[in-house]
Structures are given as C-alpha cells and as structure tokens.
C-alpha positions in Angstrom: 8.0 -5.5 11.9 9.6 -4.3 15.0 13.0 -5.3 15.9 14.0 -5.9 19.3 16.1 -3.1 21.1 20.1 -3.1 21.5 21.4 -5.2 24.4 22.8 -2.5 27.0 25.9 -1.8 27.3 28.1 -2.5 30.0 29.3 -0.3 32.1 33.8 0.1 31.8 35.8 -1.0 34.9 37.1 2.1 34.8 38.8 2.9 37.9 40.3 6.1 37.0 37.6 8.3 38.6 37.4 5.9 41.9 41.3 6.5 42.6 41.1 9.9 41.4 38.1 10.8 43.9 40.0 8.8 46.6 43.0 10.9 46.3 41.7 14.0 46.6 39.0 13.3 49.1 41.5 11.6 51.5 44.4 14.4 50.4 41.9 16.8 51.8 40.6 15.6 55.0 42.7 13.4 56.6 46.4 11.5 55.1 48.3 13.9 52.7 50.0 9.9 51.9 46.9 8.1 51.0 46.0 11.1 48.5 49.8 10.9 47.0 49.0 6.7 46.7 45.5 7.0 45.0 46.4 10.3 43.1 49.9 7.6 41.4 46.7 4.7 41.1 44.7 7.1 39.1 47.9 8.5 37.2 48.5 5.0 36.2 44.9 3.9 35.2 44.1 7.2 33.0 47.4 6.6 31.0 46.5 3.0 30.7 42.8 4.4 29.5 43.8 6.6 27.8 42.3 9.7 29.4 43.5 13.0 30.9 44.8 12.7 34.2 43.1 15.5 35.9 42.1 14.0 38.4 46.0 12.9 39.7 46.8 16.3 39.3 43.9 17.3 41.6 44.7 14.5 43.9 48.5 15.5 44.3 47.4 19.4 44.7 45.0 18.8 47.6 47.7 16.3 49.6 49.8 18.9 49.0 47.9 21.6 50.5 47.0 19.4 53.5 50.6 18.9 54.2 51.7 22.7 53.9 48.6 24.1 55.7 49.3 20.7 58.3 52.9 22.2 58.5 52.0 26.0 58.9 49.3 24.8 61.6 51.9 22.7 64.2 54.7 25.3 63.0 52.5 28.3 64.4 51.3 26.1 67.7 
C-alpha cells in the first residue's frame, strides 16, 4: 500500500532577510537613511524570529560607509 506524500510546507513570512537585503543594498548605493530604517526593520524581525541579526549589522555597516566615504567625497570637492 502506498501512502500518499506529505502536504508541502509553507513557506515562513519571514521578513528578516527582505529588510536585511534592503538595508544594505540601499545603505550601499544610494540613502545611508533608508539602510539605517530597513537595517532597525530587520533588527526587530530577527529578535522577534529568533535569529542572528547579521544582516542589521551588515545593513548599519554599509550606511555607514556610504555616509563617511559620502562625507570624505564633498569634503575633498
């Protein structure tokens, strides 16, 4: 007899990743803001998950160096 296979399962609302991915995309390229926001989102979401915030950490470090290297770059015009 063969028995039928396990439903699927479904995939977690897990926006940890999305906020993270935000952060440091936008941190990098464009608003040093916008990476701080998402980079807090994420922060919030992986406590509330219960995983490692890596990701806000990356987030905050890549706004970061878009600000300083933003700063340096009017500073030395």
């Amino acid at each position: 007899m063969a028995y039928p296979p396990p439903p699927a399962a479904q995939p977690a609302s897990d926006k940890t990743t999305l906020w993270g991915v935000l952060g440091i995309v936008l941190g990098l390229i464009c608003c040093p803001i916008l990476g701080v926001v998402f980079g807090v989102l994420s922060l919030q979401e992986s406590k509330k998950a219960g995983k490692p915030p890596t990701l806000a950490y990356v987030a905050f470090a890549a706004a970061a160096l878009n600000l300083v290297f933003g700063i340096i770059y009017y500073a030395a015009r």
